[in-house]
C-alpha positions as CSV (number, residue, x, y, z in Angstrom):
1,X,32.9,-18.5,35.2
2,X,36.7,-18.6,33.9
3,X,37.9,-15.7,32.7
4,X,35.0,-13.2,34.2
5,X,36.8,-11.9,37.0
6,X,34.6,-9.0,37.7
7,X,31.6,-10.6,37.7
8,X,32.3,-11.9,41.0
9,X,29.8,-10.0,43.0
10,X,27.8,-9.7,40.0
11,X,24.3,-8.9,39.8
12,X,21.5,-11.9,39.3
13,X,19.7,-10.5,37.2
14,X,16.1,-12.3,36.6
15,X,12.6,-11.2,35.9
16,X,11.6,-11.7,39.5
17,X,14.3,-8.8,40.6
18,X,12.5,-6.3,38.4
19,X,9.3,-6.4,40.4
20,X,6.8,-3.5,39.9
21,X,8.9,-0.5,40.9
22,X,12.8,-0.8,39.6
23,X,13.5,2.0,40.7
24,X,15.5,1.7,43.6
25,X,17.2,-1.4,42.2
26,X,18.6,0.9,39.6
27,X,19.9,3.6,41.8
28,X,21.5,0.9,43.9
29,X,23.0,-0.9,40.8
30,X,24.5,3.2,39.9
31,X,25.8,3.0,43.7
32,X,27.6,-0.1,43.1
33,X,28.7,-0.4,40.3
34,X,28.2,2.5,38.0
35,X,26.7,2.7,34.5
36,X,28.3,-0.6,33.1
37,X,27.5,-3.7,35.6
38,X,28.7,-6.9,35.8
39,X,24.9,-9.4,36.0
40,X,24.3,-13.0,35.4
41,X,21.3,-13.0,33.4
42,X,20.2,-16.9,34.3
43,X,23.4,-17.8,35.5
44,X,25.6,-16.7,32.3
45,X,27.8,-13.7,32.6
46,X,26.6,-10.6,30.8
47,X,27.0,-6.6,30.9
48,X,24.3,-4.7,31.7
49,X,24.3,-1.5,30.4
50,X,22.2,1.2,32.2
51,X,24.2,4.4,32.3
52,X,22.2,7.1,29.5
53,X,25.8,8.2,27.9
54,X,27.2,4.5,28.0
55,X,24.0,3.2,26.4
56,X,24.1,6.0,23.8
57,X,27.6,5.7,23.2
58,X,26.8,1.7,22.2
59,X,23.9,2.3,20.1
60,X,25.7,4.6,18.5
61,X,28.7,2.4,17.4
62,X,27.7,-0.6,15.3
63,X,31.2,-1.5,14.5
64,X,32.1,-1.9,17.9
65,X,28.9,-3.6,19.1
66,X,27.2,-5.8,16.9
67,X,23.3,-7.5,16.7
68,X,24.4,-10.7,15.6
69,X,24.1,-13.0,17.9
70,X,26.5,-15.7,16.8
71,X,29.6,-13.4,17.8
72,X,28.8,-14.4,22.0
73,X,31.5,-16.2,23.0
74,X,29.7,-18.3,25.3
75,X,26.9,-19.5,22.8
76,X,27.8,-23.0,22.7
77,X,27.7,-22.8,26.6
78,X,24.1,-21.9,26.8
79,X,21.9,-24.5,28.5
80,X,19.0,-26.1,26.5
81,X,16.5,-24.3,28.6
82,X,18.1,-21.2,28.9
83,X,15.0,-18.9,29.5
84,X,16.4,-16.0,27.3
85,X,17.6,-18.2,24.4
86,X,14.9,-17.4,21.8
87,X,16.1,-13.8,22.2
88,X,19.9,-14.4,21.6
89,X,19.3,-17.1,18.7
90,X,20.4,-16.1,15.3
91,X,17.2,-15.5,12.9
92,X,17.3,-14.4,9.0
93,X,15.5,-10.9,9.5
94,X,16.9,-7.4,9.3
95,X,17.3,-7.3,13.1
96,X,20.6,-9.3,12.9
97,X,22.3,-8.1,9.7
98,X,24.9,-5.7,9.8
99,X,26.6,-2.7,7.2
100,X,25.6,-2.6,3.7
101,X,23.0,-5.4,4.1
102,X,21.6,-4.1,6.9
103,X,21.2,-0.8,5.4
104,X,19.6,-2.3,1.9
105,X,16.7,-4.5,4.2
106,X,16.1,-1.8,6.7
107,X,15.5,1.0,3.7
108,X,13.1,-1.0,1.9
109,X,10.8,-1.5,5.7
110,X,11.5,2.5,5.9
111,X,10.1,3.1,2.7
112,X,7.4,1.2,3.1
113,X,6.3,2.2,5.9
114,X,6.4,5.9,4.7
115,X,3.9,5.0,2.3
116,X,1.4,5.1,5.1
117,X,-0.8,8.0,4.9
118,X,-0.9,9.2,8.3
119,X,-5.0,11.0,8.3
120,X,-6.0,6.8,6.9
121,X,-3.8,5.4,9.6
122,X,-5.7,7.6,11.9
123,X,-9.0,6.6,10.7
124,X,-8.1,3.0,10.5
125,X,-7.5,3.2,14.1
126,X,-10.5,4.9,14.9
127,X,-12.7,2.4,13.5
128,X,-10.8,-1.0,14.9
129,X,-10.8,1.3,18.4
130,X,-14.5,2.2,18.3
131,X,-15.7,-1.8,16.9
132,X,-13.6,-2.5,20.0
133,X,-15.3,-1.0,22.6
134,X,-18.8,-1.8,21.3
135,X,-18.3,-5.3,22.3
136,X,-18.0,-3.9,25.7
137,X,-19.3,-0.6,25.9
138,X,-23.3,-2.0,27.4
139,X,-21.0,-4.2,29.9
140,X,-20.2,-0.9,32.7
141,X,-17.1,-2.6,33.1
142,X,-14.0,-4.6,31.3
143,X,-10.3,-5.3,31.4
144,X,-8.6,-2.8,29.0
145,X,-5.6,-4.9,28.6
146,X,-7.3,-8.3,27.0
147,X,-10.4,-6.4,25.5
148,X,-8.6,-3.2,24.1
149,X,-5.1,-2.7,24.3
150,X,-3.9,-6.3,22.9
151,X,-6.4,-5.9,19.9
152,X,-5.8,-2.9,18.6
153,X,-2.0,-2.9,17.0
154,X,-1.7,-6.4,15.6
155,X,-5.4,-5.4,13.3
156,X,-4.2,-2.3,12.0
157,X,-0.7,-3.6,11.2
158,X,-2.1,-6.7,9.4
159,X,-4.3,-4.3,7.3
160,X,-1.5,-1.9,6.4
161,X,0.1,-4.9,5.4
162,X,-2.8,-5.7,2.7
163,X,-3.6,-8.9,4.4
164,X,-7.7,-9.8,3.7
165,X,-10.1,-9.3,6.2
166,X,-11.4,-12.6,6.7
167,X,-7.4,-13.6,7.7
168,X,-7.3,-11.1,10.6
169,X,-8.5,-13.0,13.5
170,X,-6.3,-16.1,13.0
171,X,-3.1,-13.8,12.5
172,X,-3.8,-11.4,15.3
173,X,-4.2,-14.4,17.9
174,X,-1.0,-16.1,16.6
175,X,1.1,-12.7,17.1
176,X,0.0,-13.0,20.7
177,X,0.5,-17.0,20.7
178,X,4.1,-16.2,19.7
179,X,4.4,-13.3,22.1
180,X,3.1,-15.0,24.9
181,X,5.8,-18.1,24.0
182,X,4.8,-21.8,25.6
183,X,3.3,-24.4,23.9
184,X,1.3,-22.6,21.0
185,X,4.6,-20.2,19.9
186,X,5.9,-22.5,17.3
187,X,2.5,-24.0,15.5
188,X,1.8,-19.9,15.2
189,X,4.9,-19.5,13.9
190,X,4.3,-21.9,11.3
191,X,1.3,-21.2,10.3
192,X,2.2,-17.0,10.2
193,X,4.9,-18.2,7.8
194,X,2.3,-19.9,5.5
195,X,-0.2,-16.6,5.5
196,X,2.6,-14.2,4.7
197,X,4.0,-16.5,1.8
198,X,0.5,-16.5,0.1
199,X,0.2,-12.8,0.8
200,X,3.7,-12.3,-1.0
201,X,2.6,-14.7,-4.1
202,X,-1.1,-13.1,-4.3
203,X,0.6,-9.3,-4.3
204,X,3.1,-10.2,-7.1
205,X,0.3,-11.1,-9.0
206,X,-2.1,-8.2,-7.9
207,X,-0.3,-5.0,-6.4
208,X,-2.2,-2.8,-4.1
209,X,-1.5,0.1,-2.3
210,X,0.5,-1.6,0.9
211,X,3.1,-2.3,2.9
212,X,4.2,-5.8,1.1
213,X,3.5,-4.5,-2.3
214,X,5.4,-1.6,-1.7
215,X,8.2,-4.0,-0.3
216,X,8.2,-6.4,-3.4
217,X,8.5,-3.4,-5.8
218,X,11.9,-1.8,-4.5
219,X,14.5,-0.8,-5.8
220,X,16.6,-3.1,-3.2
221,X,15.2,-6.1,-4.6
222,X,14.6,-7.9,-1.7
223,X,13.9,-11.6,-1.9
224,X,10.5,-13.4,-1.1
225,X,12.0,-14.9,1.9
226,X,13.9,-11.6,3.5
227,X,10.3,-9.9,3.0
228,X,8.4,-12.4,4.8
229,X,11.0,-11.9,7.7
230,X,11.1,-8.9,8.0
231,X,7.0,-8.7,7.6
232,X,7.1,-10.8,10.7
233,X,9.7,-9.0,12.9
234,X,8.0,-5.9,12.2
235,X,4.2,-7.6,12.9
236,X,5.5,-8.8,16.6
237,X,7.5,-5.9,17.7
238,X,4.8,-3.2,16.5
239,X,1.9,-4.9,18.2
240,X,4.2,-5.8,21.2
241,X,5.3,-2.1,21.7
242,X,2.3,-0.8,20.9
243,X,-0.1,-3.1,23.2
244,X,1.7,-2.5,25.8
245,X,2.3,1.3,24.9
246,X,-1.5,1.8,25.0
247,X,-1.9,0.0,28.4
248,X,0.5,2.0,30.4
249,X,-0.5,5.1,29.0
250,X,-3.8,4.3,30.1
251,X,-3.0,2.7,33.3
252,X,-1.0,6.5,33.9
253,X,-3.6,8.5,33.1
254,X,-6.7,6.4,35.1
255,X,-4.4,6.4,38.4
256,X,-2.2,9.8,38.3
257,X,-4.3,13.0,39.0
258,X,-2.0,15.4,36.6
259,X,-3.0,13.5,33.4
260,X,-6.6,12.2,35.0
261,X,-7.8,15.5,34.4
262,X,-8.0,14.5,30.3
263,X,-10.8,12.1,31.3
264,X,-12.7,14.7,32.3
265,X,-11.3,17.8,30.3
266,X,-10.3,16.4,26.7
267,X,-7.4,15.5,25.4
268,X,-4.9,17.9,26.4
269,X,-2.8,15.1,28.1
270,X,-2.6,12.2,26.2
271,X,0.5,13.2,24.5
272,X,2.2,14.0,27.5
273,X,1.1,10.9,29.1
274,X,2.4,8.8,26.0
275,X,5.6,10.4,26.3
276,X,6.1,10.0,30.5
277,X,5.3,6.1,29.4
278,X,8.2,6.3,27.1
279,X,10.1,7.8,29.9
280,X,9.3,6.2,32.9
281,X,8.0,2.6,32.1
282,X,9.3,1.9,28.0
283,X,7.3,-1.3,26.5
284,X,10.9,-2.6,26.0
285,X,12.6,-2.0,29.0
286,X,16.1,-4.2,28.1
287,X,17.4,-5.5,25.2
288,X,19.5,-8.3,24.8
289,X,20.8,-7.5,21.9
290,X,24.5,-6.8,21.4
291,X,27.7,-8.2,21.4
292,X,31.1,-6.6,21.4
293,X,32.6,-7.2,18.2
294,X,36.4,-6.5,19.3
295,X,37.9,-6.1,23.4
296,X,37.6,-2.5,24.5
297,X,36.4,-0.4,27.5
298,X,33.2,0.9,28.1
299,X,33.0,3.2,31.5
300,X,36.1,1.3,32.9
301,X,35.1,-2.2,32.5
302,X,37.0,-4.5,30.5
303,X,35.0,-5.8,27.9
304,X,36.1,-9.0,25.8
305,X,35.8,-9.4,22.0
306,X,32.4,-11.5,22.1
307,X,30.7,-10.6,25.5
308,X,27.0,-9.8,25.4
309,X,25.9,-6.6,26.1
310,X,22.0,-5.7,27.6
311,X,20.9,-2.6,27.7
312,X,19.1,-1.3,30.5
313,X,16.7,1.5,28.6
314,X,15.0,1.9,31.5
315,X,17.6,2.6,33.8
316,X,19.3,4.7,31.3
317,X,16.2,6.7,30.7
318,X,15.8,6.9,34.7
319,X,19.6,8.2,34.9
320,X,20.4,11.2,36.9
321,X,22.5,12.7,34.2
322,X,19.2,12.9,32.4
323,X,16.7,12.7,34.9
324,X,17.2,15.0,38.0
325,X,15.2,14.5,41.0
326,X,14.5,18.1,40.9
327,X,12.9,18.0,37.0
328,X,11.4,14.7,37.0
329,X,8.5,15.3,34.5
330,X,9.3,14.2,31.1
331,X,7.0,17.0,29.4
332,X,8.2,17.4,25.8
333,X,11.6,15.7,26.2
334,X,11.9,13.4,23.4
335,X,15.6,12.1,24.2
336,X,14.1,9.6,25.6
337,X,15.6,5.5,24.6
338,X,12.6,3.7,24.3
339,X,12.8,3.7,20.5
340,X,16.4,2.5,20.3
341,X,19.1,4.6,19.2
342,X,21.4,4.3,15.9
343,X,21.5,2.3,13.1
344,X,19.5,-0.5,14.6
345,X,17.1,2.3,16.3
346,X,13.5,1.9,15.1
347,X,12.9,2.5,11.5
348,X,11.8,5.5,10.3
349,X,8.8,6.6,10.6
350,X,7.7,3.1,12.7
351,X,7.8,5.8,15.9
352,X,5.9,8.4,14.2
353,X,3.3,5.5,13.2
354,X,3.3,3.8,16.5
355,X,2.2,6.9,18.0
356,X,-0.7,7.7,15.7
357,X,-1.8,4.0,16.7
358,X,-1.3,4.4,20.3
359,X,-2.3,8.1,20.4
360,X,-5.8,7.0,18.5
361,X,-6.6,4.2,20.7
362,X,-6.3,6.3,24.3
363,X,-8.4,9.4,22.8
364,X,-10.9,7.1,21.5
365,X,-11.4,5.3,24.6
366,X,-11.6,8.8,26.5
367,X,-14.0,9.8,23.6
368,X,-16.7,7.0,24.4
369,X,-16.2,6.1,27.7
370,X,-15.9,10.0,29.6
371,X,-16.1,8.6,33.1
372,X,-14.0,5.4,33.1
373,X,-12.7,4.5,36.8
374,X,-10.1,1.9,37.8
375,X,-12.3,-0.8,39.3
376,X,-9.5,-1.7,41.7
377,X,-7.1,0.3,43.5
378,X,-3.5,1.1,41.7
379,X,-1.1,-0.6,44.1
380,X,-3.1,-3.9,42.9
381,X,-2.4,-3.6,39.3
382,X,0.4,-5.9,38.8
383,X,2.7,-6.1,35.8
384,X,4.0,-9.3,33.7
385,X,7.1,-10.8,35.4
386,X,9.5,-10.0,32.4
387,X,12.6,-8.5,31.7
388,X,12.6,-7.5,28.5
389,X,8.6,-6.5,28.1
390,X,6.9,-3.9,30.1
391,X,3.3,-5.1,30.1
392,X,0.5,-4.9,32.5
393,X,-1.6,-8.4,33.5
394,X,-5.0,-6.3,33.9
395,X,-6.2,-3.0,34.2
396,X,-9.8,-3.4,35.0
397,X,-12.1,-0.5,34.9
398,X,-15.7,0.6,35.5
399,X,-18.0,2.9,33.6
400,X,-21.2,4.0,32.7
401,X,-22.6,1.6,30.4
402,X,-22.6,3.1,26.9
403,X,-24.5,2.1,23.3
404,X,-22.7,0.4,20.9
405,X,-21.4,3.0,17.6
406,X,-23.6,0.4,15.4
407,X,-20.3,0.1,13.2
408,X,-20.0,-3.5,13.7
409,X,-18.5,-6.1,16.3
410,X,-14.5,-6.7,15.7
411,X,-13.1,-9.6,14.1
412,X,-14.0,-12.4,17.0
413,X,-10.8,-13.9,18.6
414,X,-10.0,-14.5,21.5
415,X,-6.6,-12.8,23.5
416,X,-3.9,-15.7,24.3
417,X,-1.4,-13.6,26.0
C-alpha cells in the first residue's frame, strides 16, 4: 500500500498463523524484525507490537496512542467484510473515550465494582460452580469448556449486576451469541440492550445493593445510556476473560505434572497455575486497539500520525527481556500484560475480582471431582482459531461419577459458543 514502505516484507498476520504453539513464530518475528513489526492483519497494514518495554512504553502513553478508533487513517479503506472490523469500529462505551471523559466513566465502573464484597463473591461462585457440576457430576465424564468454564463468569456477573434470576439464562446465552459472532450476534445484541434498559429503569425506582445501582447513584452522573454501555462492555469482556481464564488454567493443571499434583494434594497450585496462564497463554492474547495520535518512533520504526497499533501481549509477555530461558516459570511474577497496562488497563479491582471468580471455579472443581483425568491425550486439545481470544474448543475429561450437592440444577441454557 502507498506510503507503507516498510511493510514490504511484512508479516501476514491471520488467525491461522497463530496455531496452537506461537512460540517460535514470535522468536522468529524478534529475529526479523525486532519488537515493533511491520504485519498485514487481513491484508491492511498495521504495527504489531510485541516487544515487553515497547508495549509498556504504549500503554503507558495515552496521548501518544489513542483507543479511538476513528483516528486510523485507513478506515475508509477497510473492506466490508473485513474480518476484524467489529473490533476497530467506534462504539459509545468507556473503552473508546479518552482524558477527562474517560477518567469520569471508568471511575464510576471502578467504584462500582469495589462495592463487591469479596467473601459473597466467593460464595456466589461457589454455589453457581457446585449447581454446575451436579448436572454432570453422575455422568463420569464431560467437556469442561461447554459444561463449566463458559457458564460460570457471565452468571455471577449478571447477578452482581442485580439482574433477576429468572433473566439469567437468556442473558448468559446472548453474551456467548455475541462472543461467538455469526448470525445470532446482533439479535443478542438487541435484545441485551432491552434487558439492561429495564434493569436501569426498575433500579432508579428500587435501589439495591449492586453494580447498576451503585453506577446510577454517582457522583459522575453518568447517563442512562453510557451505563448501559458500559454494563455491556464490562458483561462480555469479564465472562470472555474469565471463561477462558478458567479453561486454561484447568487445561494446565490436568496435563502439566508440576501443578497436577493439586489434584491430588489440595490446592497449593491453583494460584500459580492461574498466574503461568496469565503468563504463558493470556485470554487476550492481542489487542487491536490503538492508534497513534501524532507521527513518532517507536523502537526505530517510523510511525505515521493515524496508523494502528496491535499489541502482541503474548509475545511481549513471552519476551526474553522478561522471560529468560534459564527462569521460565512465572511463580509469583505479577508484571505480567494480560490485564492491560495504563490508563485503559483493566479497571480496578476487575483483576482482583476476576481472580476470585476464576480462582473459585478451579478449586471447586478440584474439591468435587478429586480424580479428574483428561479423557484424551494433550497434543489433541486444540484451541479456537483466533487472534485476539485465547480459548480452548474442548477439554474433555473423565472421572469417578459423583452425587449431585442436592443444591439445585443451574439455570438451563444451552452454550452457543
Amino acid at each position: 500500500m502507498e506510503g507503507y514502505a516498510d511493510h514490504a516484507d511484512a508479516v501476514r498476520l491471520h488467525a491461522s498463523l497463530i496455531g496452537d504453539d506461537p512460540t517460535a513464530l514470535f522468536q522468529e518475528m524478534r529475529r526479523e524484525h525486532g519488537p515493533v513489526v511491520p504485519v498485514l492483519l487481513d491484508g491492511m497494514p498495521v504495527w504489531y507490537v510485541i516487544g515487553y518495554r515497547e508495549l509498556h512504553h504504549v500503554t503507558s502513553q495515552p496521548r501518544l496512542f489513542s483507543r479511538d478508533p476513528r483516528r486510523w487513517n485507513l478506515q475508509d479503506l477497510l473492506p466490508p467484510d473485513w474480518p476484524a472490523r467489529p473490533y476497530v469500529t467506534w462504539q459509545p462505551s468507556v473503552m473508546y473515550t479518552e482524558g477527562a471523559e474517560h477518567q469520569r466513566r471508568v471511575g464510576a465502573i471502578s467504584d462500582a465494582l469495589d462495592t463487591v464484597d469479596r467473601t459473597e463473591l466467593a460464595l456466589i461462585c461457589e454455589q453457581i460452580a457446585d449447581r454446575a457440576i451436579d448436572e454432570f457430576s453422575g455422568d463420569g465424564q464431560t467437556d469442561l469448556i461447554s459444561r463449566y468454564a463458559d457458564r460460570i463468569p457471565a452468571q455471577v456477573i449478571t447477578r452482581l449486576f442485580g439482574l433477576a434470576e429468572t433473566d439469567l439464562p437468556e442473558l448468559v446465552e446472548d453474551v456467548n451469541h455475541v462472543l461467538g459472532g455469526g448470525e445470532e450476534a446482533l439479535p443478542a445484541v438487541t435484545r441485551i440492550l432491552g434487558k439492561l434498559s429495564r434493569l436501569i429503569a426498575d433500579k432508579r425506582a428500587l435501589p439495591g445493593h449492586d453494580l447498576t445501582s451503585h453506577m446510577l447513584a454517582h457522583h459522575a452522573r453518568v447517563t442512562d445510556e453510557e451505563i448501559v454501555q458500559d454494563l455491556i462492555m464490562t458483561m462480555i469482556s469479564s465472562h470472555d476473560n474469565c471463561s477462558n481464564w478458567i479453561g486454561s488454567t484447568l487445561r494446565l493443571m490436568l496435563m502439566d505434572d508440576h501443578f497436577s499434583m493439586s489434584l491430588q494434594g489440595g490446592r497449593s497450585s491453583v494460584g500459580e497455575a492461574l498466574n503461568d496462564v496469565l503468563w504463558k497463554d493470556p485470554p487476550t492474547p492481542n489487542m487491536p486497539n490503538r492508534w497513534a495520535v501524532q507521527d513518532c518512533e517507536l523502537a526505530g520504526r517510523r510511525i505515521r500520525r493515524g496508523d494502528m497499533l496491535v499489541l502482541g501481549v503474548a509475545a511481549a509477555n513471552a519476551d526474553p527481556q522478561v522471560q529468560p530461558a534459564a527462569h521460565a516459570g512465572s511463580g509469583a511474577n505479577r508484571a505480567h500484560l494480560a490485564f492491560g497496562h495504563g490508563e485503559y488497563g483493566c479497571p480496578f479491582p476487575a483483576p482482583e475480582l476476576g481472580g476470585i471468580i476464576a480462582k473459585t471455579a478451579v478449586e471447586v472443581l478440584l474439591d468435587r471431582l478429586p480424580d479428574v483425568y483428561l479423557a484424551v491425550k494433550p497434543d489433541a486439545l486444540r484451541w479456537r482459531p483466533s487472534l485476539w481470544v485465547r480459548s480452548l474448543e474442548a477439554l474433555p475429561v473423565r472421572f469417578s461419577p459423583a452425587v449431585p450437592t442436592g443444591q439445585g440444577l443451574s439455570n438451563t441454557w444451552n452454550a452457543s459458543r
